[in-house]
C-alpha positions in Angstrom: 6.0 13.8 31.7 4.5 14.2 35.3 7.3 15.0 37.8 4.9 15.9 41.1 3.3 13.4 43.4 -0.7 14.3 42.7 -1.9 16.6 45.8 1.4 17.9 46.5 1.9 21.5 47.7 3.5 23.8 44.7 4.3 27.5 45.0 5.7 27.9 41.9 3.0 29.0 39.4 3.3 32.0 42.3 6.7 32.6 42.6 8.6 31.3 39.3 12.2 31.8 39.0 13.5 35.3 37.6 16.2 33.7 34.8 18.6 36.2 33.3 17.7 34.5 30.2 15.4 31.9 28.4 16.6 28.3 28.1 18.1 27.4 25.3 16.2 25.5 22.7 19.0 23.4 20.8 19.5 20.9 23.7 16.3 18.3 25.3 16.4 17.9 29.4 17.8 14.5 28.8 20.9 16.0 26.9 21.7 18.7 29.5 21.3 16.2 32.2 23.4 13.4 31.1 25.8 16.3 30.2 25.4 17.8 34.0 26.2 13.9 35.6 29.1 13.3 33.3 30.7 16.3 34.7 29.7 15.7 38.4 31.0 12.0 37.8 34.1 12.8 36.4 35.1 15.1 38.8 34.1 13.0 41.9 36.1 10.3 40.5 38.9 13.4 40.0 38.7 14.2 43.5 38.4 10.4 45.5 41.3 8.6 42.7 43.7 11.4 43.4 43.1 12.1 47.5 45.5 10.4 50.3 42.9 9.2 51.8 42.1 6.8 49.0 44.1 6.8 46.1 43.6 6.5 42.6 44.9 2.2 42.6 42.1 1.8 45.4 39.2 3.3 44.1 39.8 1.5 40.7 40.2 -1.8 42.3 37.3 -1.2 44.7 33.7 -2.3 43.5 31.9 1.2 43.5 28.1 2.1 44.3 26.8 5.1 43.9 23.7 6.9 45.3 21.5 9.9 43.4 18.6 10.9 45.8 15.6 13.0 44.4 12.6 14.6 45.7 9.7 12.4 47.2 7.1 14.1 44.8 8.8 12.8 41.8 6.7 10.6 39.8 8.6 6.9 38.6 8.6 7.8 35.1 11.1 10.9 36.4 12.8 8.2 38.3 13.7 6.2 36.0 14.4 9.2 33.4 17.0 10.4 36.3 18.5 6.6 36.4 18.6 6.3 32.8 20.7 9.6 32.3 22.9 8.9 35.2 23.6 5.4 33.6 24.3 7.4 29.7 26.5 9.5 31.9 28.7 6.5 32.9 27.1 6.4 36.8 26.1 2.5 37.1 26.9 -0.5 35.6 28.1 -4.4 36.4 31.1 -2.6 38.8 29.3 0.5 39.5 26.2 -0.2 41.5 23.2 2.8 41.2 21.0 3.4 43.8 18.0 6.1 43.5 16.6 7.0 46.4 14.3 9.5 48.1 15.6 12.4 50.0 14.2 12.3 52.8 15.2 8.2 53.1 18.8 9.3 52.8 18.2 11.9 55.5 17.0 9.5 57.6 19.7 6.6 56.8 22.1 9.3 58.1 20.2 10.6 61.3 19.2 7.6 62.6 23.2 7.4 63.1 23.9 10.4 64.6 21.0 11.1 66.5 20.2 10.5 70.2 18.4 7.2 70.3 18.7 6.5 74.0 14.6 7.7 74.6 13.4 5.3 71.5 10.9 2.6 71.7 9.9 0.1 69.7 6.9 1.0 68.1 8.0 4.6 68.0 6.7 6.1 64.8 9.0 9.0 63.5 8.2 11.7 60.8 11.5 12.5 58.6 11.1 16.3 57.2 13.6 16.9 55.0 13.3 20.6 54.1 15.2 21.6 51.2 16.1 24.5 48.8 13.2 23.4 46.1 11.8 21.0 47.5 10.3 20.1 51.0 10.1 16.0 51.4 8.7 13.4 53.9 8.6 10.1 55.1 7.8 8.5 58.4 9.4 5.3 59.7 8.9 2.9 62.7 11.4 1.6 65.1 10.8 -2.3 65.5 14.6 -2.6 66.9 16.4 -0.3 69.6 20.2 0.5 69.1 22.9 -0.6 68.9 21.3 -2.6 65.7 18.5 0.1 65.1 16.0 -1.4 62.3 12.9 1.2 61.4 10.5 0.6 58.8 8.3 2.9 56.9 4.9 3.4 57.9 3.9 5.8 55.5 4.1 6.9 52.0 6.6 9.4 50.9 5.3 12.9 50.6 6.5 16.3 49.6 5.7 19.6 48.1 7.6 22.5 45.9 7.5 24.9 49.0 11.6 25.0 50.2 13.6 27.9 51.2 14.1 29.0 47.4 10.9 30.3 47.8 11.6 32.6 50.5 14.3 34.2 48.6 12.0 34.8 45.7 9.4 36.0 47.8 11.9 38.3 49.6 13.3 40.0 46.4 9.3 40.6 45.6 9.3 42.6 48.7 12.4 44.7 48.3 11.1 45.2 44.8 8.1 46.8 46.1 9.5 48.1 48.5 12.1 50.1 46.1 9.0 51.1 43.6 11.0 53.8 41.2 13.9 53.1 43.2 14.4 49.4 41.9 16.7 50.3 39.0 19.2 52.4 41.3 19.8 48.3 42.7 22.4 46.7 40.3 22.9 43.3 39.7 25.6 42.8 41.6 24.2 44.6 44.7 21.2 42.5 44.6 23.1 39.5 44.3 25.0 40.9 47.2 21.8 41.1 48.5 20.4 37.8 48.1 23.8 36.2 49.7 23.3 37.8 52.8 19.3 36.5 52.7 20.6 33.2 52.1 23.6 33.0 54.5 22.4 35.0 57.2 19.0 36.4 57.6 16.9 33.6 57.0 19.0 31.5 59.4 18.7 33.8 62.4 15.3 34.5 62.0 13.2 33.2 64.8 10.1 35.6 65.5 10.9 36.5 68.8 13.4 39.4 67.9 11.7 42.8 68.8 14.6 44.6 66.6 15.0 45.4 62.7 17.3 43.7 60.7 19.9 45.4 58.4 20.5 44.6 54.7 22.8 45.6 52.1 21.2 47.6 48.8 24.5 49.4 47.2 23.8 52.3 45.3 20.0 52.7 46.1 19.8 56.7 47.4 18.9 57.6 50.7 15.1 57.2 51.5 13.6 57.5 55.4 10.0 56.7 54.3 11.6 52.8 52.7 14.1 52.7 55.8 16.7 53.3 53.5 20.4 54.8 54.6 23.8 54.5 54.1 23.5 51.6 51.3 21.3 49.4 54.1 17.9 48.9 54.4 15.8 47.7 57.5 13.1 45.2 57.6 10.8 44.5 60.6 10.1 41.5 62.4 6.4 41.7 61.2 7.6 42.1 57.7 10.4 39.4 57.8 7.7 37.5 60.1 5.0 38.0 56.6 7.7 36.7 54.6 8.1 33.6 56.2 4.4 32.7 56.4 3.9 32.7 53.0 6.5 29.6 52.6 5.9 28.0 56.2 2.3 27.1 55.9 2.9 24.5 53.3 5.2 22.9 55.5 3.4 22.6 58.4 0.5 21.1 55.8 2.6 18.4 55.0 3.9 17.5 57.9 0.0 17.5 59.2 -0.4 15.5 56.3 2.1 12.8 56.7 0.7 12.7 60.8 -2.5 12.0 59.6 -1.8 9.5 57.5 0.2 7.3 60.1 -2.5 7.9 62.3 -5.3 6.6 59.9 -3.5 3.8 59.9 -4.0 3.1 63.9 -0.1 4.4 64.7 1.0 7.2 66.5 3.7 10.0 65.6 6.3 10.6 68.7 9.0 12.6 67.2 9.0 15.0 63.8 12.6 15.1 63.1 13.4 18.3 60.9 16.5 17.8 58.7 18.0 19.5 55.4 19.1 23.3 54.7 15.9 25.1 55.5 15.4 22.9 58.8 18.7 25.6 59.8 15.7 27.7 60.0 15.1 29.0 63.5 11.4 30.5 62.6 10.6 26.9 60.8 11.5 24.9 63.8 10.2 27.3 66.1 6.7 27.3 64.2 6.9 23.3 63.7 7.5 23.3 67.8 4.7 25.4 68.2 2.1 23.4 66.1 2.8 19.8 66.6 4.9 19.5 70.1 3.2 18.1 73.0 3.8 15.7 76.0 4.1 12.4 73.9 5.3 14.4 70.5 8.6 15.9 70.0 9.8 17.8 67.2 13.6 17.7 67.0 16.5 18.8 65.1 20.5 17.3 64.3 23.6 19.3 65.3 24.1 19.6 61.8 20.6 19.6 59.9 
């Protein structure tokens, strides 16, 4: 089964998840899916039937639709696989419309409603970069109708790559496990998980390149060690190094988004905004770097309140 779009940046034959241990053989993909949906259904059900806000007598009388969105490098065979174990899940059916969609067409359906629209123009062509955790996914569409009825419609092909923010975790514990050499088993589990949560909530997010100053993070029970900036339970990266991290991850972004230009641009149009949405477009350094390499006069790279 092919799940990538063909030419589609991956970086996971280099940075593979660590697991704590291997899968378990006794259950197929399919089986631990359509177990994985019936939970999320039935608790989604659990939690709109029995708020105030809608009530379990509306939401069974109500016709229902529900939307799963997936990565734009999935193949159609992995589509339909998705539908087909939503559906054994109990997602779908005659009174339960199912909808599969792209990411970044979902990101966009809910942008395009919140955004600033007053400096659009018809003809406008805008690239969607929905930068995720796993995944980083695009799709560019065209205004043919200004607010308040905005229409768009796509002028390119959807386009993505394994190269999201999960990989800048993974190749940020590489570092610190370097970093530690003989030290690394002095850093418990729990520590490096406290670790990794302040990477994921915090560090990553601030990041912007400009900083002159070293951050601080937490390594619990690793000794004292001035040549590893280690002290007091913290240790300090540099911008350079924190700046190294990042463009092992970034690159592939930018390459898609280059991508996705050129290919609306073969095509005789021309790109005026790069709209960057998802968790890793919280990214300072990533919209920084995306400003840096694509804005101009007539292009505009752009970001929600709330990516």
């Amino acid at each position: 089964m092919i799940y990538a779009a063909r030419n589609s940046v991956d970086l996971t034959p280099r940075f593979p998840a660590k697991l704590d241990e291997e899968p378990h053989a006794d259950k197929k993909a399919r089986d631990l899916t359509i177990d994985y949906l019936t939970k999320l259904r039935k608790h989604v059900v659990n939690h709109l039937s029995s708020s105030s806000y809608i009530g379990n007598d509306t939401f069974n009388t109500r016709r229902q639709e529900w939307v799963i969105t997936v990565p734009a490098i999935w193949s159609q065979d992995a589509k339909n696989m998705t539908r087909a174990c939503a559906e054994a899940a109990g997602i779908g059916g005659p009174s339960r419309n199912l909808v599969v969609i792209s990411e970044p067409e979902a990101a966009a359906a809910y942008v395009f409603q919140k955004m600033d629209t007053s400096k659009l123009k018809v003809g406008d062509s805008i690239i969607v970069c929905d930068a995720g955790g796993g995944t980083v996914d695009l799709i560019t569409y065209k205004i043919t109708r200004l607010p308040p009825n905005l229409h768009v419609e796509e002028s390119g092909i959807c386009t993505g790559g394994k190269c999201g923010s999960v990989f800048l975790n993974r190749v940020f514990e590489n570092w610190v496990d370097t970093r530690l050499g003989s030290l690394k088993p002095t850093l418990s589990d729990i520590s490096r998980a406290e670790m990794m949560d302040q990477f994921e909530t915090v560090m990553k997010k601030e990041f912007d390149g400009e900083d002159d100053d070293n951050m601080y993070f937490l390594v619990n029970g690793v000794p004292n060690k001035p040549g590893i900036k280690v002290s007091g339970n913290r240790m300090a990266i540099t911008p350079a190094q924190m700046k190294g991290i990042f463009e092992v991850v970034v690159p592939g972004v930018i390459n898609l988004v280059q991508s996705q230009k050129q290919q609306v641009e073969s095509a005789g149009g021309a790109v005026s905004a790069i709209l960057l949405v998802g968790g890793f477009g919280q990214s300072k350094y990533l919209f920084e770097r995306l400003k840096k390499e694509f804005e101009t006069q007539t292009l505009t790279v752009m970001r929600p309140p709330n990516p």
